[in-house]
Steps between C-alpha positions, in 0.01 A plus 500: 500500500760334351668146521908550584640171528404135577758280645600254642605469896688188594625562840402668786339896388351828576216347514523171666722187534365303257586423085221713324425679209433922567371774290634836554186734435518892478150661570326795757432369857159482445552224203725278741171337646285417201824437277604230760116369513468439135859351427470281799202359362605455123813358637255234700267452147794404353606275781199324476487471087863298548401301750778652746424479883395879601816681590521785821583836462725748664427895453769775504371877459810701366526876422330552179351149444475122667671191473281147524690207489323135500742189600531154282718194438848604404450315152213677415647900549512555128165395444401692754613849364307389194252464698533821724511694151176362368312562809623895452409518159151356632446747772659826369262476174185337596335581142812315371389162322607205735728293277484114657812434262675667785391187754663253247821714510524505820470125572687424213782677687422332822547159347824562315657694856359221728764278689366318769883377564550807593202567768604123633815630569397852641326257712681282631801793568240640708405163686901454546534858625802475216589895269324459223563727172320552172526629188380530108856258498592338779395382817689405850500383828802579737706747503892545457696182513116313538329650221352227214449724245280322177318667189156562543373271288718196558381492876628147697256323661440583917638164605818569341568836666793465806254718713774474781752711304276773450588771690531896558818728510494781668399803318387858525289737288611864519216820347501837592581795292831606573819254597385213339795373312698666719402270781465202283838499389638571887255205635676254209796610646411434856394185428795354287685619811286282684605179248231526267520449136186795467270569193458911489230584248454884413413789277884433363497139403518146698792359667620183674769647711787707231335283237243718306215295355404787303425860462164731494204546781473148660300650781230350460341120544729335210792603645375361853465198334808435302712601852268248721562257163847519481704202703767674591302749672499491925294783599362796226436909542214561258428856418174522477354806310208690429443413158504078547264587836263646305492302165514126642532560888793294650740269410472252823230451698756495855822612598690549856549864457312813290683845529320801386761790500298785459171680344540774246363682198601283195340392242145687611259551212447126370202336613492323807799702608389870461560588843744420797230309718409282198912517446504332840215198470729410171844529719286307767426186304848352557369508896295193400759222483678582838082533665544161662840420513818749477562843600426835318740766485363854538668863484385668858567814297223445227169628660314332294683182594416574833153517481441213285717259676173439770328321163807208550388230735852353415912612685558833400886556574573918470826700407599889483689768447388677797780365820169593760238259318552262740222302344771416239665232518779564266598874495823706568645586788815671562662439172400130499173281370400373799201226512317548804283161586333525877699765610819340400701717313743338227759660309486412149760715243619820520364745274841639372591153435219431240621649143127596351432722811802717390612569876165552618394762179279271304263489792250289232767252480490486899118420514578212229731363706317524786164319261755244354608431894168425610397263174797320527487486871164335461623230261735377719844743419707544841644834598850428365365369176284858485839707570695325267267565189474837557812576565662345196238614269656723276363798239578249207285248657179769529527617100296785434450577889681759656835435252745781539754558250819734514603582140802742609411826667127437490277228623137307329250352683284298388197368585151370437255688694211635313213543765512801681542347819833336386609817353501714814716190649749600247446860559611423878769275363677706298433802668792349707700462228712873464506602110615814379147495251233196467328385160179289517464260205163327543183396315145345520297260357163628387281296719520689765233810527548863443514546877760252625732605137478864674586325862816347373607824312466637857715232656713545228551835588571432880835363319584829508633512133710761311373287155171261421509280208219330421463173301239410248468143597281399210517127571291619797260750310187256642269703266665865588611680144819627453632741740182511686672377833807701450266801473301444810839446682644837380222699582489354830895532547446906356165536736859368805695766392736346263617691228373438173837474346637243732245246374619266228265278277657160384430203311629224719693418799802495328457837344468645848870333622633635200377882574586411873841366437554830276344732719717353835753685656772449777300426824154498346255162597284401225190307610369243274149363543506255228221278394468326130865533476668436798747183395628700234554814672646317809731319286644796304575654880702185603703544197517825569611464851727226401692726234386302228354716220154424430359423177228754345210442641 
């Protein structure tokens, strides 16, 4: 047995809906049930030593251990993991001397995070049906142009609050695996078409329209709630990812639309996430703030989607790539996006007239259009507003997404995909692309297990490739040694076929465009799957492209 992490969870969760502290736990099946007995019960010892009113439980089994989460006050979270961890130590060492110092800790750090302003105003939100946001800093009601933003410990008092102001924007939540950002980015775009000044938070940074609030993975609940903050913002696309899901659960508590693009092997191995059906309840949380009021987006091409979609009581609004799923209501037809509502057929955009899809090649980009159709549909985006923002968005607007570069006689594409399932959409991509020979430049992080590194070599090598290089990526080593991933991926490329001399080993990103660049030859298409360093290497490129030398890297 053995304690993983204790957290907290401050918005809706795997688990439940409510703000709670959870212990991850590794241990055999048959420890689940007496584990969960004998923490349950220190945790309610405890309880009762402080004084606290007895809190309820909620009970997730997960491949290779449990999680057990038990709700309380939002003021009292920190205490609680104090808690949480003292009622481990307790119950995984019963001869362990019990220590009552730890009860005086623990109290001590309920008293000094207690702020009853702040539960009278969680309150009183609630009573006013008004958006209410928290955190360690700030705290707001509203959203947009209505938010009253204050710092957590300065609260105003109730009878001061213009209740009347406080009100929602319209917002969606995107998750899935593959064509987040994509889709983010092309539903910000919709919906400034539609006269919105739009908040897009993402993997890539935070925006208020062109204006960039800041760089690095905002896809998560802090960037939801400096967008839904902000009071210039009209309406906000919030990637939502895996990684904020499962660490604090979601950012808002309701929004008019949830899109979930796809389900597929990523980031399997961690706990709670160590296969695609437990991959799914994660993606499946955002389904929660659209159960009573809003729509939920679904791919009619995801099985899995499919089946779970009979678990949402809620809209469920369906697109697809597939012109004969007439359950879709946004899908192609005949070169065009159609929508398709009661058997009325709309046109929406031509396909050849939407950049991204690459006349119809980047069938990927197709299905995000057809995802960022329905979201935006759903908040409120008319047809000509949908055609217009796909039509004029451009590669330069999606950076790192499908970017094609002509640097004389050959061409580089570029791209992010990592998962196997988004690298066999660039295999069919740029199989369509002619090149007198193709070199793969990719790379993983070490996170991922043995068996999905050897499934990417293989969709690697569905690139058809006359040369591999392969990047070290050591900012992404997640515990791996040196060359350990770049080994697994070379025996599996060998194990395809490839021949052992066409495989390059190199440092960084940047090392691989420099043995690409040298290595390129009139007609030749290099394809660059770049991770760590994709600004740098897609900036060298424009230069590039642009005739400008570019400085040593």
């Amino acid at each position: 047995m053995e304690l993983l992490d204790c957290r907290r969870l401050t918005g809706p969760n795997l688990l439940w809906d409510r703000p709670s502290v959870v212990v991850d736990i590794a241990c055999r099946p048959d420890q689940a049930g007496p584990l969960e007995a004998a923490w349950t019960d220190e945790v309610r010892k405890l309880h009762q030593k402080l004084a606290w009113s007895m809190p309820e439980f909620c009970t997730k089994r997960r491949v290779g251990g449990l999680s057990i989460a038990f709700d309380g006050p939002i003021d009292r979270l920190y205490a609680g993991i104090a808690l949480a961890e003292a009622a481990w130590t307790r119950c995984s060492d019963p001869d362990a001397m019990v220590d009552s110092s730890a009860e005086t800790e623990i109290a001590e750090r309920a008293t000094d995070e207690a702020n009853p302003a702040l539960l009278a105003l969680q309150a009183a939100a609630a009573h006013h049906r008004a958006p209410f946001l928290w955190d360690d800093d700030e705290v707001s009601v509203g959203q947009g142009e209505t938010a009253q933003v204050w710092p957590a410990r300065r609260l105003p008092p109730l009878e001061q609050i213009d209740w009347s102001r406080a009100r929602r924007i319209p917002s969606g939540l995107i998750t899935g695996t593959n064509g987040k950002t994509t889709t983010a980015r092309m539903c910000a775009r919709i919906l400034r078409e539609a006269g919105h000044t739009v908040g897009l938070t993402s993997t890539e940074g935070i925006w208020i329209n062109d204006h960039r609030l800041d760089d690095g993975d905002y896809a998560g609940p802090g960037g939801a709630r400096m967008v839904l903050r902000h009071p210039d913002a009209s309406a906000a696309v919030l990637e939502t990812a895996r990684g904020g899901l499962l660490r604090r659960g979601l950012g808002v508590d309701q929004a008019d639309a949830a899109l979930i693009t796809n389900i597929a092997a990523d980031h399997l191995g961690d706990f709670g996430s160590r296969t695609l059906d437990e991959l799914l309840e994660i993606k499946w949380i955002v389904s929660r703030a659209v159960r009573d009021r809003g729509t939920l987006v679904l791919n009619a091409d995801d099985p899995r989607l499919v089946a779970q979609a009979g678990r949402h009581s809620g809209r469920v609004t369906w697109f697809s790539l597939d012109p004969d799923q007439r359950a879709a209501e946004f899908r192609p037809e005949d070169g065009w996006l159609i929508r398709d509502r009661g058997g009325h057929r709309q046109r929406l955009c031509r396909v050849d007239e939407i950049p991204l899809a690459m006349g119809g090649a980047a069938r990927h980009n197709i299905a995000n259009a057809l995802a960022a159709a329905a979201l935006c549909s759903s908040l409120g985006a008319e047809p000509d507003a949908i055609a217009a923002g796909l039509s004029s968005m451009q590669m330069d607007d999606n950076p790192g997404r499908g970017n094609l570069y002509r640097l004389g006689d050959f061409r580089v594409f570029v791209d992010f995909a990592h998962t196997p399932a988004a690298m066999a959409a660039i295999a069919d991509l740029t199989a369509a692309l002619p090149a007198a020979r193709r070199l793969l430049a990719f790379a993983q992080a070490g996170d991922r297990t043995d068996e999905l590194l050897r499934e990417s070599a293989r969709g690697g090598w569905e690139l058809a490739p006359d040369r591999i290089i392969i990047s070290e990526l050591a900012k992404y080593a997640r515990g791996r040694s040196p060359g350990e991933v770049f080994a697994i991926l070379r025996d599996e490329l060998l194990r395809c076929g490839c021949p052992a001399g066409e495989v390059v080993h190199v440092e960084t990103e940047l090392d691989a465009l420099d043995h690409a660049l040298a290595w390129a030859k009139p007609g030749d298409l290099l394809v660059m799957l770049v991770l760590a360093d994709a600004p740098a290497v897609r900036e060298r490129l424009t230069r590039l492209a642009a005739g400008v030398s570019a400085p040593p890297p």
